[in-house]
Backbone atoms as SQL, in Angstrom:
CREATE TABLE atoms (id INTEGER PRIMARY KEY, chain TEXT, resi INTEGER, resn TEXT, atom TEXT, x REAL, y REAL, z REAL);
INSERT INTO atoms VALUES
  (1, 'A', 1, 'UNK', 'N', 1.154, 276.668, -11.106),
  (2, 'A', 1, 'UNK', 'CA', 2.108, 277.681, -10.764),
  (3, 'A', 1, 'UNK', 'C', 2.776, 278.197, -12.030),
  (4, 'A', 2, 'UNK', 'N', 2.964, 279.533, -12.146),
  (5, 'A', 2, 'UNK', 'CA', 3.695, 279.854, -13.086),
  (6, 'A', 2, 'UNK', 'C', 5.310, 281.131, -12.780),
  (7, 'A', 3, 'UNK', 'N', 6.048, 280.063, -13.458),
  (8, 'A', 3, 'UNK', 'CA', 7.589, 280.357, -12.958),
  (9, 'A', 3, 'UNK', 'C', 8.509, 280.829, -14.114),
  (10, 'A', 4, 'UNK', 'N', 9.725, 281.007, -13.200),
  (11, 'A', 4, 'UNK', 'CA', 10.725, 281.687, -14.670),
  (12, 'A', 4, 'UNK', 'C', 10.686, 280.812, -16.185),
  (13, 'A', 5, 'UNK', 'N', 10.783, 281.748, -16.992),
  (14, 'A', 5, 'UNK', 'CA', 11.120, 281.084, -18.133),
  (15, 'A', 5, 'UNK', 'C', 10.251, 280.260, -19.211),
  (16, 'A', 6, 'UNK', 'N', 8.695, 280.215, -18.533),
  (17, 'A', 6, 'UNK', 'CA', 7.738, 279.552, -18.908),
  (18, 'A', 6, 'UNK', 'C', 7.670, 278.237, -18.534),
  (19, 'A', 7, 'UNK', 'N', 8.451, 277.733, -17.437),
  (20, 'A', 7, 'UNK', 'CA', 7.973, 276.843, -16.365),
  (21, 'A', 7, 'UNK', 'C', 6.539, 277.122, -15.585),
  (22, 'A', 8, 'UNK', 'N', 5.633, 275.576, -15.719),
  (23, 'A', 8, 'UNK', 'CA', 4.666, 275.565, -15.000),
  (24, 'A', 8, 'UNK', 'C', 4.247, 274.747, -14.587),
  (25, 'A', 9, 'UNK', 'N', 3.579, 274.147, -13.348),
  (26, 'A', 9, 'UNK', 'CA', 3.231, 273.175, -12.816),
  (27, 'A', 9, 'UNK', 'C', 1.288, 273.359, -12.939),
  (28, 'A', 10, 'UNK', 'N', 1.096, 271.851, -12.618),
  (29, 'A', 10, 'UNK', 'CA', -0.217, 271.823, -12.851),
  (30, 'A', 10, 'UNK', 'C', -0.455, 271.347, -11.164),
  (31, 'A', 11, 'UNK', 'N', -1.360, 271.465, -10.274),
  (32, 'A', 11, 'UNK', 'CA', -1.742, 271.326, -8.793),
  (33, 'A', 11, 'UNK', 'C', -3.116, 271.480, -8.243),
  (34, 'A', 12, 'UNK', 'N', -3.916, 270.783, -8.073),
  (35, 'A', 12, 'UNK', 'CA', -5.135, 270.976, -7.590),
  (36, 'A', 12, 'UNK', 'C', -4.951, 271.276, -6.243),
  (37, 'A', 13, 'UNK', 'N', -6.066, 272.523, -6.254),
  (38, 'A', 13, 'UNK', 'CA', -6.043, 273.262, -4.965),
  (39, 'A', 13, 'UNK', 'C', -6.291, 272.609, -4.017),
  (40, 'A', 14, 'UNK', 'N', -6.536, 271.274, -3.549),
  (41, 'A', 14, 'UNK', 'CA', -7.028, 270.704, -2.715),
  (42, 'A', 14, 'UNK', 'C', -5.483, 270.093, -1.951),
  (43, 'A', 15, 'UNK', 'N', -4.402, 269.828, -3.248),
  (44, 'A', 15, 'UNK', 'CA', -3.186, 269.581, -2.595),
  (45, 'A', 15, 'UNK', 'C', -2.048, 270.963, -2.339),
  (46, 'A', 16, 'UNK', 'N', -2.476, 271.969, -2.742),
  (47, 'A', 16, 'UNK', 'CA', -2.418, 273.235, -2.750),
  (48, 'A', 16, 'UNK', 'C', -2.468, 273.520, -1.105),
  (49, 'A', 17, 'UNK', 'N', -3.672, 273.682, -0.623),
  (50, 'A', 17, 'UNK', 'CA', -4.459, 274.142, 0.309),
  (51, 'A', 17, 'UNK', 'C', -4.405, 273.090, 1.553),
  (52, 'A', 18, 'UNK', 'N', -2.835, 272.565, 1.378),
  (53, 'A', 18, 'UNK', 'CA', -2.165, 271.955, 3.313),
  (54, 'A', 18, 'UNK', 'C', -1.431, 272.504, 4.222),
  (55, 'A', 19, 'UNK', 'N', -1.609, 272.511, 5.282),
  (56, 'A', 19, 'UNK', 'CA', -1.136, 273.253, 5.749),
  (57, 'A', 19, 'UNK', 'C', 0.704, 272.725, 6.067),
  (58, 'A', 20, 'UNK', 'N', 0.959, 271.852, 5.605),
  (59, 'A', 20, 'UNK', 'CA', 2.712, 271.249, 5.712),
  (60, 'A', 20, 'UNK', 'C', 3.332, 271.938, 4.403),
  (61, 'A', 21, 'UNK', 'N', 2.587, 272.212, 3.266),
  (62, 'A', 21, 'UNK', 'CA', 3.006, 273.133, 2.113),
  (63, 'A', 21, 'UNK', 'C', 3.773, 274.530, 2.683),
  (64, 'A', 22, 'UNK', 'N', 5.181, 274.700, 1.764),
  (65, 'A', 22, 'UNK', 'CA', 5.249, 276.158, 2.315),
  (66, 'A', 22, 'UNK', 'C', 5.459, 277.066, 0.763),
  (67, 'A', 23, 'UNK', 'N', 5.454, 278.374, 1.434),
  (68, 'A', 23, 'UNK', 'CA', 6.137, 278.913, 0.074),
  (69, 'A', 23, 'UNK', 'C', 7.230, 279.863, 0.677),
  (70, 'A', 24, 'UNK', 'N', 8.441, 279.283, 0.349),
  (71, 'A', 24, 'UNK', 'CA', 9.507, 280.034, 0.799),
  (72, 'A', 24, 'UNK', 'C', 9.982, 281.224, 0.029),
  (73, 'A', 25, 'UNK', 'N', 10.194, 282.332, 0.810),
  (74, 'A', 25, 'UNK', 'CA', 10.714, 283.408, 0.072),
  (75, 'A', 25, 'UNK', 'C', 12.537, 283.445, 0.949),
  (76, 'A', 26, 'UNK', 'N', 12.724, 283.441, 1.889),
  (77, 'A', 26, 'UNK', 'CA', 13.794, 283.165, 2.272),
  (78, 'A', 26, 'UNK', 'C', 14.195, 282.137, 3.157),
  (79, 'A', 27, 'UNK', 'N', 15.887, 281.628, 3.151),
  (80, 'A', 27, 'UNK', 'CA', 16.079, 280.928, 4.023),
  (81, 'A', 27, 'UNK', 'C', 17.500, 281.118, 4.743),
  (82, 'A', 28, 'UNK', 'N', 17.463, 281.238, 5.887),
  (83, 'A', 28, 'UNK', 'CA', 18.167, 281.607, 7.499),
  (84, 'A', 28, 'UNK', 'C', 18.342, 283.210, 7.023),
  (85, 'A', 29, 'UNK', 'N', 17.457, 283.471, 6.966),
  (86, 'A', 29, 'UNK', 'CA', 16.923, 285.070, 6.666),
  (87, 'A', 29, 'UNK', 'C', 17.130, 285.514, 5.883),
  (88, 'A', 30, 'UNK', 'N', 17.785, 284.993, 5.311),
  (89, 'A', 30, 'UNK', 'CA', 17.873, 286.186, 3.879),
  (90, 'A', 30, 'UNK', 'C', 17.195, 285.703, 2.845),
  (91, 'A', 31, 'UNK', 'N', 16.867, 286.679, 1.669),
  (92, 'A', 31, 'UNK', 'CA', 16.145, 286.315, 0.261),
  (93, 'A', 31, 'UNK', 'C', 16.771, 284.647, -0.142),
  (94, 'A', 32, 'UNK', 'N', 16.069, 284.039, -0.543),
  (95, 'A', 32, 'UNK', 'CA', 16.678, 283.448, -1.516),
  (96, 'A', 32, 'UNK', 'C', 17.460, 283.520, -2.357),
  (97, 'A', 33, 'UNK', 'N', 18.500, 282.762, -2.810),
  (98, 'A', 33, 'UNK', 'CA', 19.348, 282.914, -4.230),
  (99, 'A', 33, 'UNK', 'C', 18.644, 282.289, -5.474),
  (100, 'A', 34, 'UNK', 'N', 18.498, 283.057, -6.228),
  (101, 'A', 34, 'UNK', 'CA', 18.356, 282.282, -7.588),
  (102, 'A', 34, 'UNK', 'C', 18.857, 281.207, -7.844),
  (103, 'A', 35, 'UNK', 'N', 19.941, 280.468, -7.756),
  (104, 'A', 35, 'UNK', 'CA', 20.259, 279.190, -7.850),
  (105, 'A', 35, 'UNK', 'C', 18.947, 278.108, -6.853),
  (106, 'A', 36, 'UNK', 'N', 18.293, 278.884, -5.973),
  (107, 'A', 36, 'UNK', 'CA', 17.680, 278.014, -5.065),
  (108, 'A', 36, 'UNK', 'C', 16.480, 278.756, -5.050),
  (109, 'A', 37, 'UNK', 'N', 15.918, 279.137, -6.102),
  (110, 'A', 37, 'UNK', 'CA', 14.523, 279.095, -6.256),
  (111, 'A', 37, 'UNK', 'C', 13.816, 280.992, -6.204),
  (112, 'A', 38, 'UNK', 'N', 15.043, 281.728, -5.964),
  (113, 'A', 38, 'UNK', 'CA', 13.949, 283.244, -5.886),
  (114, 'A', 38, 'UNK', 'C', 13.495, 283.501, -7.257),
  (115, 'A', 39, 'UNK', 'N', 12.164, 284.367, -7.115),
  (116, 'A', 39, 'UNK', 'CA', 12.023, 285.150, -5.856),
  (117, 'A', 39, 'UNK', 'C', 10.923, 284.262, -4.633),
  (118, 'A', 40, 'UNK', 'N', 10.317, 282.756, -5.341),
  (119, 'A', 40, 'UNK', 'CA', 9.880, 282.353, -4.243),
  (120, 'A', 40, 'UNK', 'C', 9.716, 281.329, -4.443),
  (121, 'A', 41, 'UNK', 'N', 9.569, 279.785, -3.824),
  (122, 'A', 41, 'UNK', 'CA', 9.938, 278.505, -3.981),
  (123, 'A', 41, 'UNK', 'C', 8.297, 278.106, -3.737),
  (124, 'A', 42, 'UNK', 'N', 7.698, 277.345, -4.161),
  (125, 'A', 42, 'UNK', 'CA', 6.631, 276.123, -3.417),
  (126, 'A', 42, 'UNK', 'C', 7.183, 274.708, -3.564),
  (127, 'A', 43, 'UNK', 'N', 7.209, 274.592, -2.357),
  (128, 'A', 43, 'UNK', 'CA', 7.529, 273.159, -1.231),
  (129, 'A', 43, 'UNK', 'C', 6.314, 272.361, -1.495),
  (130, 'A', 44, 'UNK', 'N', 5.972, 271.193, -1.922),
  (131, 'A', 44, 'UNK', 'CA', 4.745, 270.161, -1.907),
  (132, 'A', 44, 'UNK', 'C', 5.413, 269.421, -0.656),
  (133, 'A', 45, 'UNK', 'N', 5.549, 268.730, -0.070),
  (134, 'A', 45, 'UNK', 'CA', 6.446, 267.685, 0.810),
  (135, 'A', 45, 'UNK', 'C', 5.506, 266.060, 0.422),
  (136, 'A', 46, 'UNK', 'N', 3.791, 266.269, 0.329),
  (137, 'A', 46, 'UNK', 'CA', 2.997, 265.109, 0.359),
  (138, 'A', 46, 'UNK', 'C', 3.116, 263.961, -0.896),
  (139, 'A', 47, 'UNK', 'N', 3.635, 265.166, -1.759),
  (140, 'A', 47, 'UNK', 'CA', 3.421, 264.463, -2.946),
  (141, 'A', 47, 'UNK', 'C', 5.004, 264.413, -3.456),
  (142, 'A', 48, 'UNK', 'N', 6.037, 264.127, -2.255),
  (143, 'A', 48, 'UNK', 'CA', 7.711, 263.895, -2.652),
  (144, 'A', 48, 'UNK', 'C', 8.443, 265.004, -3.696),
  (145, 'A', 49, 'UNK', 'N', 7.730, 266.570, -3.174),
  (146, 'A', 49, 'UNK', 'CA', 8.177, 267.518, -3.820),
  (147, 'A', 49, 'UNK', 'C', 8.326, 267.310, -5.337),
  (148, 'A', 50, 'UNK', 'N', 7.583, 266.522, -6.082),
  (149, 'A', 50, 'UNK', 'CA', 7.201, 265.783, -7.343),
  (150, 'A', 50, 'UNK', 'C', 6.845, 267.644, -7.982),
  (151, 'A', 51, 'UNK', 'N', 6.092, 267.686, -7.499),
  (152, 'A', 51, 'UNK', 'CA', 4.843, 269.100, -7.870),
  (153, 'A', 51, 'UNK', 'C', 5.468, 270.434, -7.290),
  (154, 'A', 52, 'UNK', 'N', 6.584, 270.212, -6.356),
  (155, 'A', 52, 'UNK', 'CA', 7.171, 271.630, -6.260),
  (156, 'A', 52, 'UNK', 'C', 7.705, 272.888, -7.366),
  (157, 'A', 53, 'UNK', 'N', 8.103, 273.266, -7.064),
  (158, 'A', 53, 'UNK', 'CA', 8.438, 274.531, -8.398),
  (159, 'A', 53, 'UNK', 'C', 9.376, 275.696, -7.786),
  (160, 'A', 54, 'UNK', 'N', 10.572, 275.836, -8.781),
  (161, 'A', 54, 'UNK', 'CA', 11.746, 277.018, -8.169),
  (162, 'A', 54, 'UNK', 'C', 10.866, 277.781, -8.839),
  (163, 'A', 55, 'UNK', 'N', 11.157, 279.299, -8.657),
  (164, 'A', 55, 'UNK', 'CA', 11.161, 280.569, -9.220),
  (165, 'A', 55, 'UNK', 'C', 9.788, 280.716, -9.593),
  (166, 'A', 56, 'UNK', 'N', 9.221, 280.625, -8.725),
  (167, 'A', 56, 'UNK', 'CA', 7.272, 280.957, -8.570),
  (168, 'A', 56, 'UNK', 'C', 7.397, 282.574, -9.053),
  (169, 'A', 57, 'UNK', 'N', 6.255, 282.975, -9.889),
  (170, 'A', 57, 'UNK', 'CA', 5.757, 284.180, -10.105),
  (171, 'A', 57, 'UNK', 'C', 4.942, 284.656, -9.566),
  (172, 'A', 58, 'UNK', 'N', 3.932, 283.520, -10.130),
  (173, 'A', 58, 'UNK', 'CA', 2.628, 283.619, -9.731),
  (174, 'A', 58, 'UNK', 'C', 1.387, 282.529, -9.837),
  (175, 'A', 59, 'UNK', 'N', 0.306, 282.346, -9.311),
  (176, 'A', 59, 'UNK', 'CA', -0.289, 281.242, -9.328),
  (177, 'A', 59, 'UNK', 'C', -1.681, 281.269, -10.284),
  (178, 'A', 60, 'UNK', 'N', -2.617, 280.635, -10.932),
  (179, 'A', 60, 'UNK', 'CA', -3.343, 281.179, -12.014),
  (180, 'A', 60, 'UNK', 'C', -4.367, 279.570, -11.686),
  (181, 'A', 61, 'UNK', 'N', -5.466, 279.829, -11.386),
  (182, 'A', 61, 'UNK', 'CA', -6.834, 279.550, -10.950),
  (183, 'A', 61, 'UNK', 'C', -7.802, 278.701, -12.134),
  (184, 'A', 62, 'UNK', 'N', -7.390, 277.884, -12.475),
  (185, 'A', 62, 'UNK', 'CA', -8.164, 277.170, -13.899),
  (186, 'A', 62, 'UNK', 'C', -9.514, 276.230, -13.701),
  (187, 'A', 63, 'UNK', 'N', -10.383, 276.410, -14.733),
  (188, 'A', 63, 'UNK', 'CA', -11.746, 275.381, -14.320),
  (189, 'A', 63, 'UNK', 'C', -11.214, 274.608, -15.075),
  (190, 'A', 64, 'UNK', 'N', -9.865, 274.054, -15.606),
  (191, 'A', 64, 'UNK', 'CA', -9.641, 272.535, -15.881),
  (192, 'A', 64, 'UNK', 'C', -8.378, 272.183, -15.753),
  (193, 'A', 65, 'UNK', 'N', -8.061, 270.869, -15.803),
  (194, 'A', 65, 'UNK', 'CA', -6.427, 270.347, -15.629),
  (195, 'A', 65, 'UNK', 'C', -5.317, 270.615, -16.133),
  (196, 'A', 66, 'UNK', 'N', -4.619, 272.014, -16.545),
  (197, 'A', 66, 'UNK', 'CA', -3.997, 271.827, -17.772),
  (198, 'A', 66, 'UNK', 'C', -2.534, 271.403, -17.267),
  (199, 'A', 67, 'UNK', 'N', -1.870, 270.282, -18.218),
  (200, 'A', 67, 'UNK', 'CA', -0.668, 269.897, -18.089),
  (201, 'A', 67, 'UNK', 'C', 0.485, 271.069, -17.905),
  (202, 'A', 68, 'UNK', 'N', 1.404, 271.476, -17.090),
  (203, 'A', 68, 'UNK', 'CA', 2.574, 271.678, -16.885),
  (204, 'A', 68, 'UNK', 'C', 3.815, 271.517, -17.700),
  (205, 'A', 69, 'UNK', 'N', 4.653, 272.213, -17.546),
  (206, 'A', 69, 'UNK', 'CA', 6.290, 271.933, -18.176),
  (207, 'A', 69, 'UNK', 'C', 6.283, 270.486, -17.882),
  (208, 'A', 70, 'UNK', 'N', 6.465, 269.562, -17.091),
  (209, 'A', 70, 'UNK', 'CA', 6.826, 268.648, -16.645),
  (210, 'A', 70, 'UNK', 'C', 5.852, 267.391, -17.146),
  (211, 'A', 71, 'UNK', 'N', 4.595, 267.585, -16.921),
  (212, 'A', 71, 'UNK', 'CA', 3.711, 266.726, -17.744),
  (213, 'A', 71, 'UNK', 'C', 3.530, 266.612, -19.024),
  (214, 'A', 72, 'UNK', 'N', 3.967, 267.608, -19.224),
  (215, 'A', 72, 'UNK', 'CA', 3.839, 267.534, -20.935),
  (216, 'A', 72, 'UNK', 'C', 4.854, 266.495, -21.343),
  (217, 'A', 73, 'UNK', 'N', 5.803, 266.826, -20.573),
  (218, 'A', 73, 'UNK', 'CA', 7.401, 265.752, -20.970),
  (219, 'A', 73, 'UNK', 'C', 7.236, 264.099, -20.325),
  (220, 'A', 74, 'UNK', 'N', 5.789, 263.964, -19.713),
  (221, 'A', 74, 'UNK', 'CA', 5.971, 262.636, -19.432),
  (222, 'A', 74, 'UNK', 'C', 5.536, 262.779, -17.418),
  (223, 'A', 75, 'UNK', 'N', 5.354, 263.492, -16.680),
  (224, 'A', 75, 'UNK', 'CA', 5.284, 263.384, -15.933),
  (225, 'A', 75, 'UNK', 'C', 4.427, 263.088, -15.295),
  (226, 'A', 76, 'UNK', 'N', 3.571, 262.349, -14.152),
  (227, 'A', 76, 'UNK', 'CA', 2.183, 262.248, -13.877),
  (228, 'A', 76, 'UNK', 'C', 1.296, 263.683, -13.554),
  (229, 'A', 77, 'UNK', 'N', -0.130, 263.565, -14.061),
  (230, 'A', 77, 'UNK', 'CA', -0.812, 265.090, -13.755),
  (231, 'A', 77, 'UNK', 'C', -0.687, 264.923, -12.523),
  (232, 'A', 78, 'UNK', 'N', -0.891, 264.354, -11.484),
  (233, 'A', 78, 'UNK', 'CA', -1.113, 264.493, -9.950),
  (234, 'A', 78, 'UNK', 'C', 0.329, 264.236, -9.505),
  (235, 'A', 79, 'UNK', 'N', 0.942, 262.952, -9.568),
  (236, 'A', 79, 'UNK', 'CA', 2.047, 262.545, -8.771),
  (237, 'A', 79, 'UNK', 'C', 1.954, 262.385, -7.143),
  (238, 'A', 80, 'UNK', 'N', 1.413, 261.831, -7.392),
  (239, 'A', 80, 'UNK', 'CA', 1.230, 260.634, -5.728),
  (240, 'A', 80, 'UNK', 'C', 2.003, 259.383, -5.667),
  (241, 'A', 81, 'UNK', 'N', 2.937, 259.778, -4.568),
  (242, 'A', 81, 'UNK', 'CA', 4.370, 259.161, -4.765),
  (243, 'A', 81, 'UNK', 'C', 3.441, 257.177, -4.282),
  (244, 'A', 82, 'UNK', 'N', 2.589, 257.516, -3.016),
  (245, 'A', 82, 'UNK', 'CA', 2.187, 256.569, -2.532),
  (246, 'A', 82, 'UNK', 'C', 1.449, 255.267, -3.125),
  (247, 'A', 83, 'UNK', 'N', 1.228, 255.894, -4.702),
  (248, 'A', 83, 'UNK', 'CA', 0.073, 255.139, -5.544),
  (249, 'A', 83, 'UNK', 'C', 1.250, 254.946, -7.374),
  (250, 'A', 84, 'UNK', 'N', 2.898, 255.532, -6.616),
  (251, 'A', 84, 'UNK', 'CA', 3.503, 255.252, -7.640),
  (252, 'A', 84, 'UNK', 'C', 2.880, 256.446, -9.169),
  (253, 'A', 85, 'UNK', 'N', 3.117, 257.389, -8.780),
  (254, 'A', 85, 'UNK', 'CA', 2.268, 258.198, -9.784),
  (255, 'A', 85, 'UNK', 'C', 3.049, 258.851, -10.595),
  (256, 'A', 86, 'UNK', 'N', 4.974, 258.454, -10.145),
  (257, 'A', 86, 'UNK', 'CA', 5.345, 259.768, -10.956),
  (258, 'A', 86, 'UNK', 'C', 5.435, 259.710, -12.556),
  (259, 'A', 87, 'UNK', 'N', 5.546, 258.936, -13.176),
  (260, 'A', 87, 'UNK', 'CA', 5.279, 259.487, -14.469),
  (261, 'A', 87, 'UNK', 'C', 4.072, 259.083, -14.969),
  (262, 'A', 88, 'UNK', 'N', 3.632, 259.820, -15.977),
  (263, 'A', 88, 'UNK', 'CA', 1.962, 259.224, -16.552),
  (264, 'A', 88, 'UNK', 'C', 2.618, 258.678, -17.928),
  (265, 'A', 89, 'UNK', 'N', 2.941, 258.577, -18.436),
  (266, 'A', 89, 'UNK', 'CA', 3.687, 257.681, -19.379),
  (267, 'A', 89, 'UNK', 'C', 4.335, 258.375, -20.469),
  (268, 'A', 90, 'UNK', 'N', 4.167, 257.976, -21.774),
  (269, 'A', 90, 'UNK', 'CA', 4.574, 259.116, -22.741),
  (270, 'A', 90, 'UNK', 'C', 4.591, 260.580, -22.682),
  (271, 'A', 91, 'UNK', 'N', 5.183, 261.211, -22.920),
  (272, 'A', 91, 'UNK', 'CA', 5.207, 262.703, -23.294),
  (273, 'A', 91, 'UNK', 'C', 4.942, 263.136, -24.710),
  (274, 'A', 92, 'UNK', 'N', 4.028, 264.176, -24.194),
  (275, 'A', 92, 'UNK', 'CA', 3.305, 264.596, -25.616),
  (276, 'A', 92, 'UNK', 'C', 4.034, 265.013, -26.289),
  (277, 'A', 93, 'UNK', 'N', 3.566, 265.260, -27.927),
  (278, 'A', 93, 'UNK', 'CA', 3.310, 265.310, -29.471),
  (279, 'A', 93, 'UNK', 'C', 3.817, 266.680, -29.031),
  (280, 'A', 94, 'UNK', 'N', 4.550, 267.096, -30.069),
  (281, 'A', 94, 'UNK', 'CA', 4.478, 268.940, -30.196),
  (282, 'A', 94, 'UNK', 'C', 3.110, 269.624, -30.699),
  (283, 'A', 95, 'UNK', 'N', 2.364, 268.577, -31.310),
  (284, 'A', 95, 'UNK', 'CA', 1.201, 268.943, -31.669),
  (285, 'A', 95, 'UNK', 'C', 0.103, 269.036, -30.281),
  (286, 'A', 96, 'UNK', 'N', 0.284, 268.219, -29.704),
  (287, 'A', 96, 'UNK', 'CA', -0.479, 268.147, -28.189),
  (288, 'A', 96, 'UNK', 'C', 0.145, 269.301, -27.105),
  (289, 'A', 97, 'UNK', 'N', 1.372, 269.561, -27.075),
  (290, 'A', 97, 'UNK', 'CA', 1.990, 270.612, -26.445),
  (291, 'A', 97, 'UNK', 'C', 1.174, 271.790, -26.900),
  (292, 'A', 98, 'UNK', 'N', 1.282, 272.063, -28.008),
  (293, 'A', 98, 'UNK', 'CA', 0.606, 273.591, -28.874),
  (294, 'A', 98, 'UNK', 'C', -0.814, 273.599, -28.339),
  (295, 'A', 99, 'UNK', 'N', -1.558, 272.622, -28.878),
  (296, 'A', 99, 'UNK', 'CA', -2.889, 272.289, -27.889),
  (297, 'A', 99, 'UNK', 'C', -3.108, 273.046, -26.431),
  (298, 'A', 100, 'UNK', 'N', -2.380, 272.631, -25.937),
  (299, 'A', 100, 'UNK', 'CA', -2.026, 273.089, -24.191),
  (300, 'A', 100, 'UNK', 'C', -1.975, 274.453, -24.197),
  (301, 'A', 101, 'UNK', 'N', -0.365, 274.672, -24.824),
  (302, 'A', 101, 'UNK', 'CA', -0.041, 276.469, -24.839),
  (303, 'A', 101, 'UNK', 'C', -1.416, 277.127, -25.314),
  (304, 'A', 102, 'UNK', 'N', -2.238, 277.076, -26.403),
  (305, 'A', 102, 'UNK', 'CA', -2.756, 277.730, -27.001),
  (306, 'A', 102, 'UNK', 'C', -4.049, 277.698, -26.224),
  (307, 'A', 103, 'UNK', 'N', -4.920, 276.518, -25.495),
  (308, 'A', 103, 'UNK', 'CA', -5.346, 276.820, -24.310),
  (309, 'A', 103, 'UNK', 'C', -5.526, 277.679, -22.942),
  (310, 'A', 104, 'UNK', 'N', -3.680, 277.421, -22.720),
  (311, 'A', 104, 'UNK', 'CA', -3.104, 278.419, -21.694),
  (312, 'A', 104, 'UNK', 'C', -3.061, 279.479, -21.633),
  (313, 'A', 105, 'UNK', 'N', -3.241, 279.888, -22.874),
  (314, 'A', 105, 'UNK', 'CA', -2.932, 281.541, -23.602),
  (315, 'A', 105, 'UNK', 'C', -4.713, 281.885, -23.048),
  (316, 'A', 106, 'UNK', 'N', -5.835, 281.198, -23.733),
  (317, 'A', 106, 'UNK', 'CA', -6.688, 281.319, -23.880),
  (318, 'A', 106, 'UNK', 'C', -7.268, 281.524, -22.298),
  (319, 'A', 107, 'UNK', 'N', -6.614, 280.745, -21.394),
  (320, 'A', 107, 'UNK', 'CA', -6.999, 280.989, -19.750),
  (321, 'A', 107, 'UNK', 'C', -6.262, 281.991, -19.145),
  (322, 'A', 108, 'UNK', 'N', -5.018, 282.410, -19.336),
  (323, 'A', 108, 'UNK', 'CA', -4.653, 283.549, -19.277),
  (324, 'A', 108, 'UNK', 'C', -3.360, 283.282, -18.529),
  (325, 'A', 109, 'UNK', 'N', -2.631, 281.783, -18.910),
  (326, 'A', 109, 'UNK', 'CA', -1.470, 281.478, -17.879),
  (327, 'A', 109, 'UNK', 'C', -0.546, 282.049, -18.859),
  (328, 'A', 110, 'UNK', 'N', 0.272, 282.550, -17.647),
  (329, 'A', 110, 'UNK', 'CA', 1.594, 282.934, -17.567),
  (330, 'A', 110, 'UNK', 'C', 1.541, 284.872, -18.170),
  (331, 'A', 111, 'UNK', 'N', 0.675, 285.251, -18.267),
  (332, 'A', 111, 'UNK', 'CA', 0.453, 286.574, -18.308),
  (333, 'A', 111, 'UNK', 'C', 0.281, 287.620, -16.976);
């Protein structure tokens, strides 16, 4: 997912593609507030909203795993609360971060 500010989550479409997932654009009818996620929220619920994300843009289709805002800092790539997944351990190198971005650039996230 790619969100305000150069927030991004990493999500395989397979946990993507449930039907208990939502993507909220409003709630008790009206838009969302920016404090709470507009212009549109994704809800994970399976994976303990671990993998959710405020301020969705847009979503971007990759043939490989690339780490997220959040993984980069230490977070698990998947996060499966059930198998204890949330952090994957260290958080990367600024040198391993650049790696990523410069990848990302190269797949076309956040454009």
């Amino acid at each position: 997912m790619i969100a305000e500010q150069g927030f991004t989550t990493n999500l395989p479409l397979a946990d993507l593609n449930r039907p208990d997932n939502l993507i909220a654009l409003k709630w008790a009818g009206e838009d969302l507030t920016p404090e709470h996620g507009w212009p549109a929220r994704l809800l994970v619920p399976h994976l303990y909203f671990w993998k959710s994300a405020k301020w969705v843009r847009g979503f971007e289709l990759l043939d490989e795993d690339l780490p997220g805002f959040w993984e980069q800092n230490g977070y698990h790539m998947h996060g499966d609360p059930w198998t204890e997944e949330r952090y994957g351990g260290r958080g990367l190198t600024q040198h391993e971060i650049n790696k990523f971005r410069n990848a990302s650039k190269k797949h076309g996230v956040g454009s």
